[in-house]
C-alpha positions, 0 to 999 in steps of 0.5 A: 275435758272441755264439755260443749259449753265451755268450748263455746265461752272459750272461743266467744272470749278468743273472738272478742278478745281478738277483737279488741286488739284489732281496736287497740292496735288500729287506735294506737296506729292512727291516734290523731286521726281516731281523736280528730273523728271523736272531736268532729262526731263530738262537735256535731252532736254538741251543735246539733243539739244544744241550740234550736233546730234550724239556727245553724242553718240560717248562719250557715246560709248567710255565708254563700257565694259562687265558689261555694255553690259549686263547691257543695253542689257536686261534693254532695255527691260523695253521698250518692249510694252509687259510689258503692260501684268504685268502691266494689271494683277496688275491692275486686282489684285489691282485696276481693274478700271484702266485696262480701263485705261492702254488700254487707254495709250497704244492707246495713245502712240501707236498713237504718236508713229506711227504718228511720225515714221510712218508719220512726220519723216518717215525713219529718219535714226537711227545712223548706216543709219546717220554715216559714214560707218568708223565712224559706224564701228569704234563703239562698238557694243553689241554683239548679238544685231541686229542694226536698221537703219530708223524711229528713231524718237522718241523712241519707247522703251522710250516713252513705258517706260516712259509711263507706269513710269508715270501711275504707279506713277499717278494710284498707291500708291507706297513709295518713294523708290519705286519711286525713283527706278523706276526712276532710272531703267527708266532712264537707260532704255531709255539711253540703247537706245543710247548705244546700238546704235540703237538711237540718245539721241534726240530721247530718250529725245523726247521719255520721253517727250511724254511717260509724255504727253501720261500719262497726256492725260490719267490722264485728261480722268480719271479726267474729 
């Protein structure tokens, strides 16, 4: 007979063992979509921190035109926290267990945020507060953008979009195309960050990251 102990071991290996076929499962299902984040979150941490902090920036901002301002003025907003109502109708429409879900990762990620920006690297400058006045002032700047100074570490509007990529791939069933579409679109979200000079892409790089840990922590609460 089973004492108490043991039935707990036995259902905690059950869990993670469930677990890690869920991982399993969903890598093998999705192989070229799961090497394309490796080699994207690999890429950005590689560029981020193997030069000095504000020369991709600088590159990147030598390369604007009209086109592009407007490109990255509005895809920024795929960060906005505000498009965690979309995302909470859909639930409602198509699976409503996952709503309690989603609030879940908004509290997460929320958390990482505010510990971070508010607590650990309070007032790290953002690149206006980081360059020089003639530096600064010699980049292009989107028109109509109003241009933050402090608390740039991590990105917010990244780690929001990031975030809610990753739910979306973990908690619906969506093609392939679909997939590769919403990468692309949340890439470019999180690089409209440095464009628009309000962040460095360390920042953007770190943003990812915990966009993926935040949703990961929700997936372990689901499984367990």
């Amino acid at each position: 007979m089973l004492n108490y102990k043991d039935a707990i071991y036995i259902s905690k290996k059950e869990e993670y063992d469930n677990y890690l076929s869920f991982l399993s499962s969903f890598i093998k299902k999705n192989l070229i979509l799961f090497l394309s984040i490796v080699i994207i979150l690999s890429t950005l941490f590689f560029s981020s921190t193997s030069m000095p902090k504000g020369d991709f920036l600088i590159t990147f901002n030598k390369y604007h035109n009209s086109f592009l301002d407007f490109f990255f003025k509005y895809i920024t907003y795929l960060g906005d926290a505000l498009l965690y109502l979309p995302l909470a109708i859909l639930c409602f429409f198509i699976k409503k267990k996952n709503i309690k879900y989603l609030i879940y990762l908004l509290l997460i990620q929320t958390g990482f945020s505010w510990f971070l920006k508010k607590l650990i690297f309070k007032g790290a400058p953002r690149p206006k507060a980081y360059f020089s006045n003639d530096l600064f002032s010699s980049l292009h700047k989107v028109p109509e953008v109003t241009i933050h100074s402090y608390n740039s570490f991590p990105s917010g509007h990244t780690l929001t979009v990031f975030s809610l990529f990753f739910f979306t791939l973990f908690f619906f069933k969506i093609n392939k195309n679909w997939q590769f579409t919403l990468l692309i679109l949340t890439c470019l979200a999180g690089l409209s960050r440095v464009y628009l000079l309000q962040h460095f892409l360390i920042d953007v790089a770190f943003g990812a990251f915990l966009g993926f840990i935040s949703t990961f922590i929700v997936l372990v609460i689901k499984k367990t």
